[in-house]
N, C-alpha and C positions, 0 to 999 in steps of 0.2 A: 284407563279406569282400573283400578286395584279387584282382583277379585275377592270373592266374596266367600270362599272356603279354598285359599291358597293351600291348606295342606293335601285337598283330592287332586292336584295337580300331577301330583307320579301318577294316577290311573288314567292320564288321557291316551298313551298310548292302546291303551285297552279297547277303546271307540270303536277302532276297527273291527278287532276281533266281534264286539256284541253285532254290530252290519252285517259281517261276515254271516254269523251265523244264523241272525234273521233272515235277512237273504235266501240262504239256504233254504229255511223252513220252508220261504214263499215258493219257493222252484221246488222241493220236494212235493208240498203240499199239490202243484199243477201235473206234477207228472201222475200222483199217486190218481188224481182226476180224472186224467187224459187217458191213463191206459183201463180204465175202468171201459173205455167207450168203445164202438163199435168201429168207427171208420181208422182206415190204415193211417191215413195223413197226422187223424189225432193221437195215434201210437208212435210212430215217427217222432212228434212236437214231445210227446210224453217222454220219450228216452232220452232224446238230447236234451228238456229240464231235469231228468235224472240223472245225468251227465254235467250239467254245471250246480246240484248240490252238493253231490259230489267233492267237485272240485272246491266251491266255496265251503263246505265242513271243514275238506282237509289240510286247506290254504295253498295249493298248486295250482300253479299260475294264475291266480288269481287277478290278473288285469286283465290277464284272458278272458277269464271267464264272465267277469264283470263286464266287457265289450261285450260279446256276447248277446250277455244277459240284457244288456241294454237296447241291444237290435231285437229280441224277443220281445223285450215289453213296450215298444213303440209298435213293435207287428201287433201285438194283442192291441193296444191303444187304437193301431188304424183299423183292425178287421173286428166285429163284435162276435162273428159264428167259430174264432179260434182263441177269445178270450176265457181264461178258467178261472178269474177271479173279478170283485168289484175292481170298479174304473178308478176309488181311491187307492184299493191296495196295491193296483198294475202301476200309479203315478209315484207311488211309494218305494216301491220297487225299484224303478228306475230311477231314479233320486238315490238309492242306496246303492247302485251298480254304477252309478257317476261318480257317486264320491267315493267307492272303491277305487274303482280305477285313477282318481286324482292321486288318494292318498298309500294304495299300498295295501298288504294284507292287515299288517298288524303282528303281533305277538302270536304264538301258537301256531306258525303259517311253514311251510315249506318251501315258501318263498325267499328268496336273501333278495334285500336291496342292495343293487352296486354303486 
């Protein structure tokens, strides 16, 4: 099937980097949560998601981080008392750390693919 606006085709490369940095948000967004809270364990969770926006802002090692990310938001999906966001945005989430991991940083990454 022919696409339907063949000239935006140069900005597909680009996909990843916009994941990238949603992503980000979503894991900035749970740390900045988590350490707001009282218990150690949720300060712990808090810096290690401060530690993969991090890496997902700055594009290093980003299939890392995106594994990762991916065993964090199945933990949130299995446990409700260590989840920091809705049940859509935690499915969301991991749906965007899959498809990191499939595809790669993207553009603006620190990453080189070999």
């Amino acid at each position: 099937m022919l696409s339907l606006f063949p000239e935006l085709l140069f900005l597909a490369p680009f996909s990843a980097l916009v994941i990238r940095v949603a992503v980000a948000v979503i894991f900035a967004f749970s740390a900045w949560t988590r350490m707001q809270s009282e218990q150690t364990l949720l300060k712990v969770f808090g810096a290690i998601d401060a530690i993969l926006a991090v890496m997902f802002l700055s594009g290093g090692y980003t299939q890392l981080a995106a594994l990762i990310g991916a065993v964090c938001a199945i933990a949130w999906l299995s446990r409700t008392s260590i989840r920091p966001l809705p049940v859509s945005t935690v499915w969301l989430a991991l749906i965007m750390c899959i498809s990191l991991l499939v595809t790669g940083a993207g553009p603006f990454a620190f990453d080189l693919p070999l």
